[in-house]
VEXLUMSE-372269 format. One record per residue (C-alpha): x, y, z; residue number from 1. Coordinates in Angstrom, 3 decimals. Example, Ala and Ser with C-alpha at 12.3 -4.5 7.8 and 13.67 -1.06 7.14 Angstrom:
<recs>
<rec><u>12.300</u><v>-4.500</v><w>7.800</w><resi>1</resi></rec>
<rec><u>13.670</u><v>-1.060</v><w>7.140</w><resi>2</resi></rec>
</recs>
This chain:
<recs>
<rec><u>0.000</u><v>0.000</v><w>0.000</w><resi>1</resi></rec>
<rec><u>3.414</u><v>2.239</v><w>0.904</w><resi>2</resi></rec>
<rec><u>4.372</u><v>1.801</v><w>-2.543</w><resi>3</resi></rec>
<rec><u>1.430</u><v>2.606</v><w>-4.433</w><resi>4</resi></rec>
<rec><u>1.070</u><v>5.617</v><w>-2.737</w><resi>5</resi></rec>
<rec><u>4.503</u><v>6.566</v><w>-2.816</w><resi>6</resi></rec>
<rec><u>4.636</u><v>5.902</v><w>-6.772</w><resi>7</resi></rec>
<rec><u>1.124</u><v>6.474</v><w>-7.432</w><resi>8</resi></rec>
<rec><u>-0.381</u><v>5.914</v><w>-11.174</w><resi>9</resi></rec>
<rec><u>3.147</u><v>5.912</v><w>-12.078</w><resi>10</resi></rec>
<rec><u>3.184</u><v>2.502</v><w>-10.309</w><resi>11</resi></rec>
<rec><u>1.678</u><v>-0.618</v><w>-10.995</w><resi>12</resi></rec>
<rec><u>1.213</u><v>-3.482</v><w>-9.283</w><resi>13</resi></rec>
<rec><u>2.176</u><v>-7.457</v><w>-11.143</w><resi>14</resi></rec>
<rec><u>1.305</u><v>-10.739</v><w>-10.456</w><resi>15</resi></rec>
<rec><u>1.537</u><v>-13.191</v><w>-12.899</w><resi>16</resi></rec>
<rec><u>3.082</u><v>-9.938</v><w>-15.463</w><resi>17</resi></rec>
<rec><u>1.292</u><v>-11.686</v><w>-18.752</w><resi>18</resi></rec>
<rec><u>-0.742</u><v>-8.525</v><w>-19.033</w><resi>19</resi></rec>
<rec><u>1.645</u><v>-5.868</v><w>-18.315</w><resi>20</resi></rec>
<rec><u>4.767</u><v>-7.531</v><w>-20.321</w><resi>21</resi></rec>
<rec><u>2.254</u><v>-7.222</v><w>-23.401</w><resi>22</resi></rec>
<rec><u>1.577</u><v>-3.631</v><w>-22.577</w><resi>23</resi></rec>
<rec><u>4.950</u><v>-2.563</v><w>-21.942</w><resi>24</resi></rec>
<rec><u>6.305</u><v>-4.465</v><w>-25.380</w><resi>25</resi></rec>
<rec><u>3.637</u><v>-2.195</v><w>-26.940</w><resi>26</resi></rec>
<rec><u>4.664</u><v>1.128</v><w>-25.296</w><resi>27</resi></rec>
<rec><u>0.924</u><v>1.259</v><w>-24.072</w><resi>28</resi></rec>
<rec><u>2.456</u><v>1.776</v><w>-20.321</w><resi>29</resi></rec>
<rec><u>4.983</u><v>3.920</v><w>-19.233</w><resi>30</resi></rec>
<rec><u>5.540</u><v>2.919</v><w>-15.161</w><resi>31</resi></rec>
<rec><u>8.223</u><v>4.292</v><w>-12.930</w><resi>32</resi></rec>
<rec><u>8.148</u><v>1.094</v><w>-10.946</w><resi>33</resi></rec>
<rec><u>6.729</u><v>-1.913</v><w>-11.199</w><resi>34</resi></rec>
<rec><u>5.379</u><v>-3.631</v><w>-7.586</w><resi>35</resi></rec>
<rec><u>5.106</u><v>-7.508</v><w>-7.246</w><resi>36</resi></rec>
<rec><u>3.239</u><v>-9.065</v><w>-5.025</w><resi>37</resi></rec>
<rec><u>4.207</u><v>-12.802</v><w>-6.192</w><resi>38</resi></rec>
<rec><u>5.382</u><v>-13.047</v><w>-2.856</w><resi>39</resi></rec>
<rec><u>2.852</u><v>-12.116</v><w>-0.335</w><resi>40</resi></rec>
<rec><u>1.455</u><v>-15.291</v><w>2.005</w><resi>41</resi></rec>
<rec><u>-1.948</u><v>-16.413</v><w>1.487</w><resi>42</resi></rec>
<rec><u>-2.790</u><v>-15.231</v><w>-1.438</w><resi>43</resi></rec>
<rec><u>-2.430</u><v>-18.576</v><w>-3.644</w><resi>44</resi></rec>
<rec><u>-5.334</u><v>-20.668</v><w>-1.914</w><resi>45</resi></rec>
<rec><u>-8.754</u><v>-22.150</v><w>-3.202</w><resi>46</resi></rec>
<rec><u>-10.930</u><v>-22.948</v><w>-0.471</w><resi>47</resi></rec>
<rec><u>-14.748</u><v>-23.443</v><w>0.210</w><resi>48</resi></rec>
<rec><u>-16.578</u><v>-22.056</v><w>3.126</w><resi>49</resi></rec>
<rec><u>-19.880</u><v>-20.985</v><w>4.226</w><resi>50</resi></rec>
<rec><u>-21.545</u><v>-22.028</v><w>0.918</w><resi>51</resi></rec>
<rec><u>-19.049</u><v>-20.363</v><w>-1.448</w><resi>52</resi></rec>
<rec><u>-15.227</u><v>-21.180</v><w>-3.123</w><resi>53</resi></rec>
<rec><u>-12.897</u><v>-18.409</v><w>-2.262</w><resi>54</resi></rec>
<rec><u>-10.019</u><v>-17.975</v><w>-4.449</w><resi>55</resi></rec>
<rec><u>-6.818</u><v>-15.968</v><w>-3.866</w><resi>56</resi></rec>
<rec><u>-6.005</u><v>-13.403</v><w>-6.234</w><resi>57</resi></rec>
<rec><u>-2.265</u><v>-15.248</v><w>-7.142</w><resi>58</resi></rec>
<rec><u>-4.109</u><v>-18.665</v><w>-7.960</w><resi>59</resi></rec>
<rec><u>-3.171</u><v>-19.245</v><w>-11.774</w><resi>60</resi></rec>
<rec><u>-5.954</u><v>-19.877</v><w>-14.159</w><resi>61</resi></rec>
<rec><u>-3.913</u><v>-23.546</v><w>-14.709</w><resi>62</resi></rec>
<rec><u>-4.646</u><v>-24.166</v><w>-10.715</w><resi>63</resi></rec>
<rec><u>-8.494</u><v>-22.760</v><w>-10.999</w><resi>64</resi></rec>
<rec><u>-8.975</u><v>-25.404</v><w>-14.355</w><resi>65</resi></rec>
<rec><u>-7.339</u><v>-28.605</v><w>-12.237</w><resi>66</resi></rec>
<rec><u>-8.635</u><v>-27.860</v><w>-8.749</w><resi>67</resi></rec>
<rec><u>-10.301</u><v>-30.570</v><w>-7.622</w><resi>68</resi></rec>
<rec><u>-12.574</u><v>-28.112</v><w>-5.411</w><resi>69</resi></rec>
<rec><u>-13.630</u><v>-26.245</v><w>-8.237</w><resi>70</resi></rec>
<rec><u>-14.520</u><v>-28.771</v><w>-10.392</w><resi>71</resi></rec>
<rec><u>-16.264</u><v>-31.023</v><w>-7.759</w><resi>72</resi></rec>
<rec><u>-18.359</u><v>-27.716</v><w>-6.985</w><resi>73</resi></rec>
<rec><u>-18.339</u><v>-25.322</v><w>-10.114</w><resi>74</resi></rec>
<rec><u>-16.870</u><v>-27.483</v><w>-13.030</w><resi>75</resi></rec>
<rec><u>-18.061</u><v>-24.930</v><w>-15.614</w><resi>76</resi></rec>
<rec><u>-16.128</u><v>-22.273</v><w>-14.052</w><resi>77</resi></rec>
<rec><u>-12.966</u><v>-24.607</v><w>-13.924</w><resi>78</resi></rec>
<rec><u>-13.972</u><v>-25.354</v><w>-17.656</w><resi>79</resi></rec>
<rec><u>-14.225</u><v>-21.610</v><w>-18.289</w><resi>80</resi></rec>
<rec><u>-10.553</u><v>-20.792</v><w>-16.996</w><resi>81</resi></rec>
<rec><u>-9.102</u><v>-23.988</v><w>-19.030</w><resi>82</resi></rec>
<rec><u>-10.437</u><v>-21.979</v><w>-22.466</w><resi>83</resi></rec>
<rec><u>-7.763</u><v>-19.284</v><w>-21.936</w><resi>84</resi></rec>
<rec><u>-4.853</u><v>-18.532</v><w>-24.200</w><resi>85</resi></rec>
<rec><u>-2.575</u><v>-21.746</v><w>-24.341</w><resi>86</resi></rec>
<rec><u>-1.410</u><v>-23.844</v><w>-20.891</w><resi>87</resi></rec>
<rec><u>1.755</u><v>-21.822</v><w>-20.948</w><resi>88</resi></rec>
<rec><u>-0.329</u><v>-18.851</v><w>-20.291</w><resi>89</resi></rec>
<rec><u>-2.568</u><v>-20.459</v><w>-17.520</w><resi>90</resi></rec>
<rec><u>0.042</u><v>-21.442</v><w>-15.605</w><resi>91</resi></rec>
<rec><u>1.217</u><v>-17.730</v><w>-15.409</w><resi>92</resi></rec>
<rec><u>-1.957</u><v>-15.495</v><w>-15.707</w><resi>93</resi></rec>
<rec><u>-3.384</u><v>-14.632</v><w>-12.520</w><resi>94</resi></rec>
<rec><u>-6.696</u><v>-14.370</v><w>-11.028</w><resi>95</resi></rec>
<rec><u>-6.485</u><v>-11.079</v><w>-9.614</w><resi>96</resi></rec>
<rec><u>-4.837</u><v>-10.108</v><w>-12.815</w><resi>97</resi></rec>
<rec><u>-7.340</u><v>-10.584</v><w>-15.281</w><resi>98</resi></rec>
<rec><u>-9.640</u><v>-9.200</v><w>-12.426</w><resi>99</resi></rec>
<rec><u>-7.713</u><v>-6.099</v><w>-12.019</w><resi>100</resi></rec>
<rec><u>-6.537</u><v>-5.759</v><w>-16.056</w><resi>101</resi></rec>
<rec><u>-10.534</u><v>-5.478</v><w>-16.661</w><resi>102</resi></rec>
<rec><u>-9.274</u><v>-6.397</v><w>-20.354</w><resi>103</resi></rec>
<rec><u>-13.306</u><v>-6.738</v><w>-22.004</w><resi>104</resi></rec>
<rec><u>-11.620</u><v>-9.609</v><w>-24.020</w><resi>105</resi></rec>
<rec><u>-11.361</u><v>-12.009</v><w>-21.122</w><resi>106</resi></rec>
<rec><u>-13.198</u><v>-15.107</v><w>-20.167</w><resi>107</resi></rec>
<rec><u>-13.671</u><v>-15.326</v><w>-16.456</w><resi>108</resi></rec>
<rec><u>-15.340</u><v>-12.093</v><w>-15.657</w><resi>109</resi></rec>
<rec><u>-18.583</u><v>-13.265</v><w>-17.658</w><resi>110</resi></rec>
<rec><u>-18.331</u><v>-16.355</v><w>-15.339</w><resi>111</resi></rec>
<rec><u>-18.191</u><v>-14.410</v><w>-12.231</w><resi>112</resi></rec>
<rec><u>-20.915</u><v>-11.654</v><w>-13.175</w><resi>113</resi></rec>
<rec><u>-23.043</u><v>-14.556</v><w>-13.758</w><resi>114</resi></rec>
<rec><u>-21.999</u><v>-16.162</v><w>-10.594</w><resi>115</resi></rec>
<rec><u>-22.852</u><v>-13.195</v><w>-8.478</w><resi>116</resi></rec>
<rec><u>-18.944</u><v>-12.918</v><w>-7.290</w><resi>117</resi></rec>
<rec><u>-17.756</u><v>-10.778</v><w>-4.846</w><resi>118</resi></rec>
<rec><u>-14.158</u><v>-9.138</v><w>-5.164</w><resi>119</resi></rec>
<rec><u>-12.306</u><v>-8.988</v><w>-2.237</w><resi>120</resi></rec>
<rec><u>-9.773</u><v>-5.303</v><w>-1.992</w><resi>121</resi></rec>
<rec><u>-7.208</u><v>-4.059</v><w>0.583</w><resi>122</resi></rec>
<rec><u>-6.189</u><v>-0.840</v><w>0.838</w><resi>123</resi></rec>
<rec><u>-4.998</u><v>1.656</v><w>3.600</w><resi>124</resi></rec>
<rec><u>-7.984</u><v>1.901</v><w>5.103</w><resi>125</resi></rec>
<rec><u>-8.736</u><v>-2.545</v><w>5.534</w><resi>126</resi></rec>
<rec><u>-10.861</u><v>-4.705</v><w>3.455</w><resi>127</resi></rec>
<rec><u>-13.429</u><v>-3.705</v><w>0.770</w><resi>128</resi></rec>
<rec><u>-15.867</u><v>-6.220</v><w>-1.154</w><resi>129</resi></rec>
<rec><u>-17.020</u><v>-5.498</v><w>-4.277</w><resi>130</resi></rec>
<rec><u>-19.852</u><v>-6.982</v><w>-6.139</w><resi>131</resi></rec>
<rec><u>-18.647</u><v>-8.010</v><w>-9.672</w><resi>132</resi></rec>
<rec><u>-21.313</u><v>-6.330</v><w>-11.150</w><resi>133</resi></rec>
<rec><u>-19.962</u><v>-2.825</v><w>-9.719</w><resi>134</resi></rec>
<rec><u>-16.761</u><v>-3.898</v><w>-10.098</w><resi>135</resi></rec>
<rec><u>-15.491</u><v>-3.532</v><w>-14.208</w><resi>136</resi></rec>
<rec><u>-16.454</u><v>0.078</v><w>-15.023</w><resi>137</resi></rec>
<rec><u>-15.037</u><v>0.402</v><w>-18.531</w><resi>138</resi></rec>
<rec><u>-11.966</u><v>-0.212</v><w>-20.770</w><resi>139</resi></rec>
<rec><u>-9.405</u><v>-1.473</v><w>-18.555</w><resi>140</resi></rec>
<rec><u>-11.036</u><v>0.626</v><w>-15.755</w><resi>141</resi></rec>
<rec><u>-12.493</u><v>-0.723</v><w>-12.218</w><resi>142</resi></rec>
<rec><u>-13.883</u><v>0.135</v><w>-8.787</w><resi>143</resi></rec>
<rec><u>-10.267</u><v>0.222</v><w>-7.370</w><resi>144</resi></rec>
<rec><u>-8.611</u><v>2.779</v><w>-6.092</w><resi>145</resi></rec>
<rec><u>-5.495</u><v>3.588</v><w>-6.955</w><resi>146</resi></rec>
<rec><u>-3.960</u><v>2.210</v><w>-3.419</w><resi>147</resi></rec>
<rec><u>-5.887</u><v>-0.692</v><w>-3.465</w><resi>148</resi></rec>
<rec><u>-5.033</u><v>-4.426</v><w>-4.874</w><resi>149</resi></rec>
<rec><u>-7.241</u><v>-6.910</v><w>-5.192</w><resi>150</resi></rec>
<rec><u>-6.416</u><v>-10.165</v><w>-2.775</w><resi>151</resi></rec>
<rec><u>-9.236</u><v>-12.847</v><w>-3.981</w><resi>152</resi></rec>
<rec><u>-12.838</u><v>-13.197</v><w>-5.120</w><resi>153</resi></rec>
<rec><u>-15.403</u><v>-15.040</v><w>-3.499</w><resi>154</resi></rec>
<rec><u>-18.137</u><v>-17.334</v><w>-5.548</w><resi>155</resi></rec>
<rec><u>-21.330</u><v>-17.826</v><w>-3.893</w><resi>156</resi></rec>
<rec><u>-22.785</u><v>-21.476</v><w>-4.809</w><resi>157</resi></rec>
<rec><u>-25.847</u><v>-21.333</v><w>-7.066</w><resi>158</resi></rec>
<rec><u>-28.808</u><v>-23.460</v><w>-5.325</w><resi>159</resi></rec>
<rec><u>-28.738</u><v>-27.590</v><w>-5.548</w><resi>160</resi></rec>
<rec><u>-29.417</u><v>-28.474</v><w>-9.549</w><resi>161</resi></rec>
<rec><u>-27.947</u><v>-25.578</v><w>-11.130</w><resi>162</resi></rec>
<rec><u>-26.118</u><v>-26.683</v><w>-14.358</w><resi>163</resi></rec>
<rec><u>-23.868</u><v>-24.107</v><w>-16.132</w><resi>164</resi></rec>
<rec><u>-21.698</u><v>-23.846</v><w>-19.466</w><resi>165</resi></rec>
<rec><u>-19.470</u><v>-21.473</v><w>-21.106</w><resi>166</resi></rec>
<rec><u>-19.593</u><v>-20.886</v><w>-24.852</w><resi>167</resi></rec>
<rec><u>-16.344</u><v>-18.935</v><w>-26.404</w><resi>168</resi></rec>
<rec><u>-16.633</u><v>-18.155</v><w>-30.372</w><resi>169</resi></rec>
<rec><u>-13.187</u><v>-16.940</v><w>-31.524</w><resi>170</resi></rec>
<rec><u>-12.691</u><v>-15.994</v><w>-34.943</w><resi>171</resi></rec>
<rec><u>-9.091</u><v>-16.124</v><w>-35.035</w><resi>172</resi></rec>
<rec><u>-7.534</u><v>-18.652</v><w>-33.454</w><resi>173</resi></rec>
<rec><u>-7.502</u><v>-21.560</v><w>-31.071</w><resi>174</resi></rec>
<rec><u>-5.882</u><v>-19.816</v><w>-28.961</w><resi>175</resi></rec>
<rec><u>-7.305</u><v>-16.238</v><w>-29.183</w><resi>176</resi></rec>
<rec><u>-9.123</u><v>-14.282</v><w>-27.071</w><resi>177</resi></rec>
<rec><u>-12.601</u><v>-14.440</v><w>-27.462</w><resi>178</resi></rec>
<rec><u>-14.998</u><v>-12.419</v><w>-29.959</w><resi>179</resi></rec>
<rec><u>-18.093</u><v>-13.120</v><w>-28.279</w><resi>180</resi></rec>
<rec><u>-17.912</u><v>-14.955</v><w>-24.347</w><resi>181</resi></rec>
<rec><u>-20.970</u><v>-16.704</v><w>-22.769</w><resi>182</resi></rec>
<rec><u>-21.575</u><v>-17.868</v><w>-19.423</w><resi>183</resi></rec>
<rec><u>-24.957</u><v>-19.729</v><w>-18.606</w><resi>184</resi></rec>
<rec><u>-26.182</u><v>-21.085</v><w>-15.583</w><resi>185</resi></rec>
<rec><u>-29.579</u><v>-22.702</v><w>-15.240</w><resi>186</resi></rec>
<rec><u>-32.142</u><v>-23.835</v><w>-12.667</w><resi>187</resi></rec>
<rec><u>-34.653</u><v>-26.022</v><w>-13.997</w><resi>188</resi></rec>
<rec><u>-38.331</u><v>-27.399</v><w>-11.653</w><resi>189</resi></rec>
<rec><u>-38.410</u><v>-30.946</v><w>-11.191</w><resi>190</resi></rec>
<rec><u>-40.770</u><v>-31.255</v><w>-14.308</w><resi>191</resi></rec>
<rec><u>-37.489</u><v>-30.690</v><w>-15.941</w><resi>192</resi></rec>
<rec><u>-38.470</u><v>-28.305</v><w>-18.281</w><resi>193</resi></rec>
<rec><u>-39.881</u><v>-25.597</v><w>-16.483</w><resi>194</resi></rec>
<rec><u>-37.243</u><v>-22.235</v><w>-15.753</w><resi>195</resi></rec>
<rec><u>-36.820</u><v>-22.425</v><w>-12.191</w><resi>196</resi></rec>
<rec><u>-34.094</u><v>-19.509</v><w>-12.423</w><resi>197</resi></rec>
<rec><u>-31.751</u><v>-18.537</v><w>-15.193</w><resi>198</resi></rec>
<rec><u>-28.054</u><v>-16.412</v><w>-15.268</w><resi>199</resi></rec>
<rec><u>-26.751</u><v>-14.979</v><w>-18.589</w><resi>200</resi></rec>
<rec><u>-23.333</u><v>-12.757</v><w>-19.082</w><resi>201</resi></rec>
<rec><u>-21.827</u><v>-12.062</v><w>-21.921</w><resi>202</resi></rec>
<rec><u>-18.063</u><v>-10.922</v><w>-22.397</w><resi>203</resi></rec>
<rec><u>-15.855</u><v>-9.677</v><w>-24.826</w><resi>204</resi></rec>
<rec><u>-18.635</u><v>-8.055</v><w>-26.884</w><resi>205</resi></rec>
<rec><u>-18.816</u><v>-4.467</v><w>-25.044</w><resi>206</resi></rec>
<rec><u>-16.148</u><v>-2.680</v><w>-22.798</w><resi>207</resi></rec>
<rec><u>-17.477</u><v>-4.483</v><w>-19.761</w><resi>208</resi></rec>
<rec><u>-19.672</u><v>-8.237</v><w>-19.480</w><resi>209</resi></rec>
<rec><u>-23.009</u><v>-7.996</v><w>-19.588</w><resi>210</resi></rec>
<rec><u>-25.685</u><v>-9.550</v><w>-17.695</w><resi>211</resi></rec>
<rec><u>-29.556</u><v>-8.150</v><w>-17.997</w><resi>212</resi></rec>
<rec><u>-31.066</u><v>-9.552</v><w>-14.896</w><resi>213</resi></rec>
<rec><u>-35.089</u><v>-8.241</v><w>-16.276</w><resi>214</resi></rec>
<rec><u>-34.486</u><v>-10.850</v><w>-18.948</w><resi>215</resi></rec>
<rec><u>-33.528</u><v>-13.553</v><w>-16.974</w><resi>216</resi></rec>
<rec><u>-36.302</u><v>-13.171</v><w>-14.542</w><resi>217</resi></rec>
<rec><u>-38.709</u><v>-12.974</v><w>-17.451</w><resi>218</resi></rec>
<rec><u>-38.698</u><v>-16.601</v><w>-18.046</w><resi>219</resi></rec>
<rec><u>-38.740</u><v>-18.290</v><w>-14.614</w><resi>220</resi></rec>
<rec><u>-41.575</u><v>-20.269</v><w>-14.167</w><resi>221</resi></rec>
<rec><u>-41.873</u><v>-20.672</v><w>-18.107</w><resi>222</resi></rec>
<rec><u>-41.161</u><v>-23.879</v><w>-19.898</w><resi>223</resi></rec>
<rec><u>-37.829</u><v>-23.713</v><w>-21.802</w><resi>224</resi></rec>
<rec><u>-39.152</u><v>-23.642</v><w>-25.527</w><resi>225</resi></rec>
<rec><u>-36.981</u><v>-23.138</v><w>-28.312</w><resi>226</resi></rec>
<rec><u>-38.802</u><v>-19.999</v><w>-28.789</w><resi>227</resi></rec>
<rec><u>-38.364</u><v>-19.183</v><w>-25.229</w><resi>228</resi></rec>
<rec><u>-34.612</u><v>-19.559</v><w>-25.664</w><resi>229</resi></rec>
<rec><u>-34.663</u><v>-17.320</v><w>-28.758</w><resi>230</resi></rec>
<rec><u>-36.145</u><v>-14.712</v><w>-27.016</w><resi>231</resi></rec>
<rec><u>-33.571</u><v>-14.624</v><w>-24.374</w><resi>232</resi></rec>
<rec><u>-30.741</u><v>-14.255</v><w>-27.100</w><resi>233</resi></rec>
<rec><u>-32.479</u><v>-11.961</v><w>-29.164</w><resi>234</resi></rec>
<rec><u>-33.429</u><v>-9.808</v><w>-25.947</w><resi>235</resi></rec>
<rec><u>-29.294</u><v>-9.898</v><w>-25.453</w><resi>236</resi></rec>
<rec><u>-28.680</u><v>-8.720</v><w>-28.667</w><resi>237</resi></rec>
<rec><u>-30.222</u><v>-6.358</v><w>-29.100</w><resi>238</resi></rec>
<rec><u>-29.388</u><v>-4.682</v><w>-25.888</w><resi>239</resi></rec>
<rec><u>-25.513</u><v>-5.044</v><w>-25.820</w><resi>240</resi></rec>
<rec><u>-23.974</u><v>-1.732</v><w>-27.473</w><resi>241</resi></rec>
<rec><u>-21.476</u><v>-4.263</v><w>-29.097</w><resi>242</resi></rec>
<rec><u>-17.791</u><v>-2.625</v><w>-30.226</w><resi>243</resi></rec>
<rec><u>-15.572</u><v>-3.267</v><w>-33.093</w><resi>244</resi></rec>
<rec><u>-12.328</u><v>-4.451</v><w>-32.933</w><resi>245</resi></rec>
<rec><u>-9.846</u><v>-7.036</v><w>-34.916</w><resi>246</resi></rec>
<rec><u>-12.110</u><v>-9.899</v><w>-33.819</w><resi>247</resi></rec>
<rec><u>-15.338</u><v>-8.763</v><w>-35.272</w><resi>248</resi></rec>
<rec><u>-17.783</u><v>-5.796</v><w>-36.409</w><resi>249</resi></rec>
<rec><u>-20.431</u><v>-4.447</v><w>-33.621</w><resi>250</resi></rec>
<rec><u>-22.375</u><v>-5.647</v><w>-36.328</w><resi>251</resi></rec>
<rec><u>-21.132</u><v>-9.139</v><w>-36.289</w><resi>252</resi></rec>
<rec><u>-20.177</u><v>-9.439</v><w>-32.780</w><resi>253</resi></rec>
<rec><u>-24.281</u><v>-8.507</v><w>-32.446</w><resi>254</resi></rec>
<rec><u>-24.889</u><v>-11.324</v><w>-34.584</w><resi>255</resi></rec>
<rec><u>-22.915</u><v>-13.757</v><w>-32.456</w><resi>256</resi></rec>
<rec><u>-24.527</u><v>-12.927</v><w>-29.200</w><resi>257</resi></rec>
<rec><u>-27.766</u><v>-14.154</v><w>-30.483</w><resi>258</resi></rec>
<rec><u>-26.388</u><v>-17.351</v><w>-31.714</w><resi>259</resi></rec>
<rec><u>-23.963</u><v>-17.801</v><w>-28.609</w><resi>260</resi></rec>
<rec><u>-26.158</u><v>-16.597</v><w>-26.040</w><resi>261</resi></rec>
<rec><u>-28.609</u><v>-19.512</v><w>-27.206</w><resi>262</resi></rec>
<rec><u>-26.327</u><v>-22.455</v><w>-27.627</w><resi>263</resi></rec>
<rec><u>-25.195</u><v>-21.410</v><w>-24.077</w><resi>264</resi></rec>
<rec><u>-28.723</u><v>-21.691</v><w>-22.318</w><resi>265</resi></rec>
<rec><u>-29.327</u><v>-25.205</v><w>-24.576</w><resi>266</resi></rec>
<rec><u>-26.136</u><v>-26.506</v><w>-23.243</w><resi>267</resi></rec>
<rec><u>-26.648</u><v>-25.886</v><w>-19.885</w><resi>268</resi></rec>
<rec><u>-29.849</u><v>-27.414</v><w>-19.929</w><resi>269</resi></rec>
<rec><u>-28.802</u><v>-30.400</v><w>-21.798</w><resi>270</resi></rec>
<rec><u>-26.213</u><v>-31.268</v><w>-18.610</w><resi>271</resi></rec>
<rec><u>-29.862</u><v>-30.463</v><w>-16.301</w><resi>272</resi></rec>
<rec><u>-30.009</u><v>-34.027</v><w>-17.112</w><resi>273</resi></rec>
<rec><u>-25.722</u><v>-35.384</v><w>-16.233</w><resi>274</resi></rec>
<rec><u>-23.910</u><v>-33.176</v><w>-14.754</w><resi>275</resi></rec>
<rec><u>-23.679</u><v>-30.806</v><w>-11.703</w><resi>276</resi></rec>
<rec><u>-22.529</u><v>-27.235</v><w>-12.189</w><resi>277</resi></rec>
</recs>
């Protein structure tokens, strides 16, 4: 906290450093001093407690894919993590980093708006905790203060039978970051076909992920119809002010949240039927 002070926005703070290496090769960052905090204790745990997984802000995206917490109790956000970059990558990029980079082409933070998470900061003044949907405020900008880090995030479980998937669409690459990101988690009744509660985020198609909770809401209690589904993608698309970039048109990326958005909410209900979240 010293530090940041002392250096303020002319310092900045690295982790994992796969973020800021690419912004310094580009000259998009000028910083008098960079501040690591690879070292601090107790930052590099996953853990469950009190009916949610808590995960330290120096966990790599590798350990968040392999943990054996994670996947026993939110496999899809294990799965979403394993769809970053290359393994190289994962076992470098940080949790806190792609939380604090607030880069809109990311995966996770679509998983974690969706997931109702809860960012956990320290600064001068103690503890702070953040809902993720205050948290990402635009381009590379966030709720943090400029003498504040973030130390972990905190993922409330979604109730008993909740079945999720993440859909990436890259237009690239493999290994590219994604054009269109989406995270759905699903509820259904025990008729198995009836909405008992529904969570949709998008990523990578604005400057922050989006989540419309008046949609989702819309359909509980309805029965999951293709043309219930549709509705729920077209409602996204049209509502997203998508952005251009290398990846796509706004046009495009537009597109690609209706089709995404939808093959999301079908595959999470087709695991309603084999797998747990």
């Amino acid at each position: 906290m010293a530090l940041l002070e002392e250096h303020g926005d002319e310092g900045r703070v690295v982790a994992g450093a796969t973020a800021v290496t690419i912004l310094l090769r580009r000259g998009l960052i000028y910083p008098s001093a960079l501040i690591s905090i690879g070292g601090l204790p107790g930052l590099s745990e996953i853990s469950s407690a009190d009916g949610g997984l808590n995960v330290g802000a120096l966990v790599t995206h590798r350990a968040v894919e392999l943990s054996p917490v994670v996947n026993q109790l939110a496999p899809a956000l294990a799965e979403t993590f394993g769809t970053v970059a290359n393994v190289r990558i994962r076992h470098a990029a940080t949790v806190g980093g792609v939380l604090a980079e607030a880069d809109y082409a990311s995966d996770p933070p679509a998983a974690f708006l969706a997931l109702d998470a809860i960012v956990q900061a320290l600064g001068p003044r103690g503890t702070r905790a953040i809902p993720i949907a205050e948290f990402f405020r635009g381009f590379y900008e966030t709720a943090l203060a400029s003498n504040e880090i973030v130390t972990g995030i905190r993922v409330p479980l979604p109730a008993a039978g909740t079945h999720a998937a993440y859909e990436k669409f890259v237009t690239r690459s493999s290994e590219d970051r994604p054009c269109v990101g989406v995270f759905a988690a699903l509820r259904v009744a025990p008729d198995g076909e009836t909405c008992a509660d529904l969570r949709v985020a998008v990523g990578a198609a604005a400057e922050t992920p989006q989540r419309f909770p008046d949609v989702e809401t819309r359909v509980h209690g309805q029965i999951l119809s293709d043309a219930l589904i549709r509705s729920v993608a077209d409602a996204y698309a049209e509502r997203i002010d998508t952005l251009s970039d290398m990846r796509g048109s706004a046009w495009y990326r537009t597109e690609m949240v209706r089709v995404w958005v939808r093959r999301a909410i079908e595959h999470a209900l087709s695991r309603s039927r084999t797998v747990n979240l």
